[in-house]
N, CA and C atoms as a LAMMPS dump frame, in Angstrom:
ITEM: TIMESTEP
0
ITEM: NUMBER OF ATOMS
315
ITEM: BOX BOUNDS ff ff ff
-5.0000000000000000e+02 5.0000000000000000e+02
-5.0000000000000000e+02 5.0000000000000000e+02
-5.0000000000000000e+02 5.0000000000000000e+02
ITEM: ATOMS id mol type element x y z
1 1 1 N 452.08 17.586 -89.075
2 1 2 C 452.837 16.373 -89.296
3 1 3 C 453.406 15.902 -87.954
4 2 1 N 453.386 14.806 -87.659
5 2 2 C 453.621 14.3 -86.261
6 2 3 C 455.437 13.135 -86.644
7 3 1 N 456.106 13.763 -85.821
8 3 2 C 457.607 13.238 -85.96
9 3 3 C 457.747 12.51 -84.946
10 4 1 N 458.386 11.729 -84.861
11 4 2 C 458.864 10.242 -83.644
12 4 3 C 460.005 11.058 -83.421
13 5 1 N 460.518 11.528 -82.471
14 5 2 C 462.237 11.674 -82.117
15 5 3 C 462.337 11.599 -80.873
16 6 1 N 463.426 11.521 -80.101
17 6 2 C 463.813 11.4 -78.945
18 6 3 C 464.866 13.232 -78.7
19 7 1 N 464.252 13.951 -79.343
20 7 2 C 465.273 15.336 -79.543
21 7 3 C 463.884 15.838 -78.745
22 8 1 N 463.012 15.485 -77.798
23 8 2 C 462.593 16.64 -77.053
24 8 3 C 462.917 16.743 -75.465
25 9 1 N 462.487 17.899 -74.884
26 9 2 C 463.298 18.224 -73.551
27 9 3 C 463.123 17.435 -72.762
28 10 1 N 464.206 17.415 -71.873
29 10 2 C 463.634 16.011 -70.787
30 10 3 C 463.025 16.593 -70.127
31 11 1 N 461.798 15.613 -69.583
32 11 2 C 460.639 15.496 -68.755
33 11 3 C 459.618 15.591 -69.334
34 12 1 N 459.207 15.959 -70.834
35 12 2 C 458.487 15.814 -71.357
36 12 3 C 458.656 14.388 -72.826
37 13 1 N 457.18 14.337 -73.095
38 13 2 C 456.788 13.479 -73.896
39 13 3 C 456.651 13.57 -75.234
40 14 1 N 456.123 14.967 -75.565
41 14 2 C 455.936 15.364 -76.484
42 14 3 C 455.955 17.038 -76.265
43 15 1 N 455.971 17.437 -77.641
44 15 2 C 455.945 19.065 -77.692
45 15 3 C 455.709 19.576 -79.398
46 16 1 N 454.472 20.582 -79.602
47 16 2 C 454.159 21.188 -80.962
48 16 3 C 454.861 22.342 -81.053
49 17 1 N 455.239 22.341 -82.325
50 17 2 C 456.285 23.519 -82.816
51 17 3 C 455.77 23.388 -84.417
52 18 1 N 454.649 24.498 -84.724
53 18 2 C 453.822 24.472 -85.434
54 18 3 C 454.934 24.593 -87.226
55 19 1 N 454.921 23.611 -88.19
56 19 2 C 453.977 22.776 -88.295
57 19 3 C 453.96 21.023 -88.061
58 20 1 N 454.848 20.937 -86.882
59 20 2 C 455.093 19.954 -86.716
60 20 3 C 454.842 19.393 -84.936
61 21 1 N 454.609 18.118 -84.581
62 21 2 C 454.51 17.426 -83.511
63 21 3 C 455.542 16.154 -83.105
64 22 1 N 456.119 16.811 -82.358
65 22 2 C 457.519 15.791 -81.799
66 22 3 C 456.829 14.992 -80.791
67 23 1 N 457.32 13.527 -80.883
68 23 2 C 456.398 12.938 -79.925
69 23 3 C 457.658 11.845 -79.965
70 24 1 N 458.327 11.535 -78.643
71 24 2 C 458.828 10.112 -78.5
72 24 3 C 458.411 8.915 -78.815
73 25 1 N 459.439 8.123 -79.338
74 25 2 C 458.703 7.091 -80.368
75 25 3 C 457.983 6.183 -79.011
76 26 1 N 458.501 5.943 -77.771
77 26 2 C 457.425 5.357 -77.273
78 26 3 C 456.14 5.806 -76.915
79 27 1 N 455.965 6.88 -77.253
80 27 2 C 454.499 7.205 -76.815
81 27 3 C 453.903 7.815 -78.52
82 28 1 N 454.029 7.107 -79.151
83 28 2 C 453.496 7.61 -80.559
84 28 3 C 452.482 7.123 -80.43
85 29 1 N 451.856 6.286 -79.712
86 29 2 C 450.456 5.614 -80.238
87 29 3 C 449.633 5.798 -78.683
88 30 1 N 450.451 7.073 -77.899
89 30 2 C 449.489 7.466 -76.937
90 30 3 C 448.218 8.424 -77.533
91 31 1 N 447.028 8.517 -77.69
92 31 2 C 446.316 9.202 -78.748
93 31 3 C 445.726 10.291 -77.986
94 32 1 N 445.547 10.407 -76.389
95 32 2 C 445.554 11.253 -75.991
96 32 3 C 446.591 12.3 -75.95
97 33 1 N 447.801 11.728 -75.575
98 33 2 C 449.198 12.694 -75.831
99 33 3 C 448.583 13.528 -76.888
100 34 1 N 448.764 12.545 -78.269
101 34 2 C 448.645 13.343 -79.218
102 34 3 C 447.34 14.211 -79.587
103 35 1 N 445.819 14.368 -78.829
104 35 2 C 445.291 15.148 -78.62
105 35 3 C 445.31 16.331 -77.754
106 36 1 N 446.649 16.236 -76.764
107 36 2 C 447.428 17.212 -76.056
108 36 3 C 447.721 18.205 -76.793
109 37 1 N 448.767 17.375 -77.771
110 37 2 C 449.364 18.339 -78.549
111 37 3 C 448.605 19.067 -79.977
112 38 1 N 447.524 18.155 -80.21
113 38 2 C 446.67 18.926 -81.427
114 38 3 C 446.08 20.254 -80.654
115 39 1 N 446.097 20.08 -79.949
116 39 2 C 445.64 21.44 -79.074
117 39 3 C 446.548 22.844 -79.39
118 40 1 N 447.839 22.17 -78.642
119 40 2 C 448.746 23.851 -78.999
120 40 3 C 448.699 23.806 -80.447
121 41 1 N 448.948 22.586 -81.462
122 41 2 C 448.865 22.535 -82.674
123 41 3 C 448.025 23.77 -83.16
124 42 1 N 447.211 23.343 -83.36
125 42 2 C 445.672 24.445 -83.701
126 42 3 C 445.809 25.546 -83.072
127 43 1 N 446.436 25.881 -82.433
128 43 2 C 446.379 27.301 -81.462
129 43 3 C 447.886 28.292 -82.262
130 44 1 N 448.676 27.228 -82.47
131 44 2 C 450.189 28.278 -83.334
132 44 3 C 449.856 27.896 -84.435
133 45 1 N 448.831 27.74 -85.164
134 45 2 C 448.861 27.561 -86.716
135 45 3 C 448.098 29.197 -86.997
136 46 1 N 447.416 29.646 -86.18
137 46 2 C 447.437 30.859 -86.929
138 46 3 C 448.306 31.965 -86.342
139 47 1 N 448.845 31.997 -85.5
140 47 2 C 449.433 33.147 -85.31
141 47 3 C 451.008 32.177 -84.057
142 48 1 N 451.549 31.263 -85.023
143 48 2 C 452.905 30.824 -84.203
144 48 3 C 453.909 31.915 -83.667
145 49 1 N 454.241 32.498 -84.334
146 49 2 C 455.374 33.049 -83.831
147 49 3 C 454.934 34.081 -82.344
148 50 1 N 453.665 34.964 -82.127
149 50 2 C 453.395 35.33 -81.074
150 50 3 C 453.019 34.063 -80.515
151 51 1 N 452.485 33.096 -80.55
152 51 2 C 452.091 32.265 -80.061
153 51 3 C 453.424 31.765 -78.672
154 52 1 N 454.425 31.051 -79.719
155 52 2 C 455.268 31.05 -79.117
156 52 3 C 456.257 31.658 -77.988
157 53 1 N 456.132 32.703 -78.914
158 53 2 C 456.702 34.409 -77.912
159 53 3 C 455.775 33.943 -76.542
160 54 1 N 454.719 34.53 -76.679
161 54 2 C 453.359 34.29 -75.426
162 54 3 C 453.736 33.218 -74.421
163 55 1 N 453.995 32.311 -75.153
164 55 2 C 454.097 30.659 -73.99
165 55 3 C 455.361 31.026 -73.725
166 56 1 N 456.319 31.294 -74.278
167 56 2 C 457.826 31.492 -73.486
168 56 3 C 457.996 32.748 -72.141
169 57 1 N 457.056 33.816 -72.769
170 57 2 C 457.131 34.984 -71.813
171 57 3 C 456.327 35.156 -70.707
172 58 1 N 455.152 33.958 -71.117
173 58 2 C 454.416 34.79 -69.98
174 58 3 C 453.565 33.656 -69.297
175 59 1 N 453.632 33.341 -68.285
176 59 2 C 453.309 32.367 -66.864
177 59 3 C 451.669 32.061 -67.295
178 60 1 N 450.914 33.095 -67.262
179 60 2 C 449.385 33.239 -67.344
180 60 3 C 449.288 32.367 -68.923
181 61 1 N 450.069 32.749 -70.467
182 61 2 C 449.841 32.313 -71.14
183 61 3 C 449.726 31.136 -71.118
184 62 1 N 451.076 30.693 -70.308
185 62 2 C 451.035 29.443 -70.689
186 62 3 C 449.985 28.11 -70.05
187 63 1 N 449.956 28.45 -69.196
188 63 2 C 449.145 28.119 -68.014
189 63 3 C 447.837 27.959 -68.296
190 64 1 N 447.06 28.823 -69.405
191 64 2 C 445.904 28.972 -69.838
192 64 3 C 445.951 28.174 -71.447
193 65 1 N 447.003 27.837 -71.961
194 65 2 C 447.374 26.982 -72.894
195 65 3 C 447.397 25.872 -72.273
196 66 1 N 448.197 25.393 -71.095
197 66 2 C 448.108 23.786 -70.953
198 66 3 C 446.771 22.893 -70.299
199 67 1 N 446.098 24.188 -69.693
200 67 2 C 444.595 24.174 -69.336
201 67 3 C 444.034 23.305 -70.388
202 68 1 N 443.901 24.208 -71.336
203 68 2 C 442.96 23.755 -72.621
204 68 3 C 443.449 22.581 -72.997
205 69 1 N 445.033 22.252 -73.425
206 69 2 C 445.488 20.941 -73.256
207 69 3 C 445.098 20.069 -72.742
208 70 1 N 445.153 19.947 -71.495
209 70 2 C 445.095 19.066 -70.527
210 70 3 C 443.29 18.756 -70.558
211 71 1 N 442.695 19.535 -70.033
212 71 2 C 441.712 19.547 -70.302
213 71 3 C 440.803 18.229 -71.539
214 72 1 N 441.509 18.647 -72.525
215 72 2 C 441.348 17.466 -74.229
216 72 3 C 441.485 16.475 -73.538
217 73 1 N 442.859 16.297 -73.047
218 73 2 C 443.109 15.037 -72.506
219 73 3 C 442.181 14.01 -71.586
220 74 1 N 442.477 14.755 -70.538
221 74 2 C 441.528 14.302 -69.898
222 74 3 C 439.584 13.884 -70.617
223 75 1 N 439.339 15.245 -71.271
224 75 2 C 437.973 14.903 -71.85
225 75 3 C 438.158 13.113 -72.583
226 76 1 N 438.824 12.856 -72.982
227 76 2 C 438.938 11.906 -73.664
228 76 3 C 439.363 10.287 -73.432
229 77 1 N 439.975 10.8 -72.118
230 77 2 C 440.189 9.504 -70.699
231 77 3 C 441.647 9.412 -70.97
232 78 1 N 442.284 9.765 -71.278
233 78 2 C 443.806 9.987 -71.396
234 78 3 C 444.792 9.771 -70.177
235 79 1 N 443.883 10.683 -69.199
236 79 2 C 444.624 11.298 -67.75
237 79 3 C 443.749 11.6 -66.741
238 80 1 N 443.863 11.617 -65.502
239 80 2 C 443.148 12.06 -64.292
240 80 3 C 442.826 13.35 -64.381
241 81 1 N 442.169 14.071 -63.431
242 81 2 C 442.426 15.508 -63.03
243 81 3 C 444.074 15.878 -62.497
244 82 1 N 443.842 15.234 -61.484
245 82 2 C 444.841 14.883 -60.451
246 82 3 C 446.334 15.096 -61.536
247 83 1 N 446.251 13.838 -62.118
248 83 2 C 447.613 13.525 -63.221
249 83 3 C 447.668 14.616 -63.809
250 84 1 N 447.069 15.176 -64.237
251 84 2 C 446.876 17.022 -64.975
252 84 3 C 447.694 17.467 -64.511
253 85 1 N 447.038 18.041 -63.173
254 85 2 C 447.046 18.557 -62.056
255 85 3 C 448.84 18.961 -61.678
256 86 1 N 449.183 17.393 -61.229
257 86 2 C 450.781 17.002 -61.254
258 86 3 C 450.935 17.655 -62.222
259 87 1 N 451.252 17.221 -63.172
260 87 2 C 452.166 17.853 -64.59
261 87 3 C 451.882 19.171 -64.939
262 88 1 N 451.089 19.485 -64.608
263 88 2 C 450.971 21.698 -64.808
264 88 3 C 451.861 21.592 -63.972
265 89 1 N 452.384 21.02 -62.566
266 89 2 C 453.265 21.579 -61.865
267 89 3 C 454.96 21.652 -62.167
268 90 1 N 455.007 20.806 -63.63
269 90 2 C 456.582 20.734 -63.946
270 90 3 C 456.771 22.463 -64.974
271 91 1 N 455.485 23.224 -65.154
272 91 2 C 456.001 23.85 -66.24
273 91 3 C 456.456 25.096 -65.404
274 92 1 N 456.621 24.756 -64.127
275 92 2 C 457.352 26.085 -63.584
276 92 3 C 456.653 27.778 -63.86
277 93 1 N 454.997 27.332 -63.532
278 93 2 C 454.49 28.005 -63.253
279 93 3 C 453.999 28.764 -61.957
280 94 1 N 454.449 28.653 -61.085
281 94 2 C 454.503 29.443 -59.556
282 94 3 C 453.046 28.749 -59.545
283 95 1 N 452.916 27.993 -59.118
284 95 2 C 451.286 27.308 -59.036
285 95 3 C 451.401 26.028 -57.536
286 96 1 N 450.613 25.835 -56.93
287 96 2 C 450.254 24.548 -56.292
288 96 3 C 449.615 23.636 -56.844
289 97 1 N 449.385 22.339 -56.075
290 97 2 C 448.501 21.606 -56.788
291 97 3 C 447.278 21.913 -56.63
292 98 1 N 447.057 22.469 -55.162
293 98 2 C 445.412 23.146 -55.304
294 98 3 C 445.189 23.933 -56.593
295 99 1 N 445.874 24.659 -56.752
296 99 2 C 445.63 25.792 -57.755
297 99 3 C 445.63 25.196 -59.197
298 100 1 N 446.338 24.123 -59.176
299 100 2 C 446.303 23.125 -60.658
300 100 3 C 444.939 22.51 -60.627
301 101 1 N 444.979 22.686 -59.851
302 101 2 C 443.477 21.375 -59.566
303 101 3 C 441.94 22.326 -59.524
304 102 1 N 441.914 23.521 -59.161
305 102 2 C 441.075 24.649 -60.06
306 102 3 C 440.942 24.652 -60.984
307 103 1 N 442.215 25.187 -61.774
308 103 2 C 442.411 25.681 -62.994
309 103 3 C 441.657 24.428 -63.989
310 104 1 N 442.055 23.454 -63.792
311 104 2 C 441.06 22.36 -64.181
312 104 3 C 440.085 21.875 -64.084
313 105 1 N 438.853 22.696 -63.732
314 105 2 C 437.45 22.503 -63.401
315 105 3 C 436.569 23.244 -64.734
């Protein structure tokens, strides 16, 4: 179920918290966003609660989660590499942009 609120963290747009998708009401009809987030969607529907645990604890998890994210996105013309690229760098993953810009190949 996809929710309009303005209750998610700043700097982001959206965020899945399985079984639901928070998405700021101005970007509700971004459809890539929201193929961003069908991503983690589908990924904590079978096993959320480690899921979650995983992306909070651990750098590699997450990192290899926003991959696949980003990745959708982009497949779909959403976003650049580059623009990816940038934004892996807000999740405070000890990363460069070179190294964002791998991880996305």
């Amino acid at each position: 179920m996809i929710v309009s609120t303005n209750l998610i963290p700043e700097g982001f747009s959206a965020c899945s918290l399985w079984p639901f998708i928070f998405v700021r009401p101005e970007h509700r009809s971004d459809i890539a966003l929201i193929e961003h987030e069908l991503v983690h969607y589908r990924e904590q529907a079978w096993i959320m609660p480690v899921w979650v645990l995983l992306y909070i604890a651990s750098r590699k998890f997450r990192l290899a989660a926003e991959v696949r994210a980003y990745m959708r996105q982009i497949e779909i013309g959403g976003i650049t590499r580059e623009q990816a690229a940038h934004a892996l760098l807000s999740y405070r993953l000890d990363i460069t942009f070179g190294k964002a810009m791998q991880a996305l190949v």
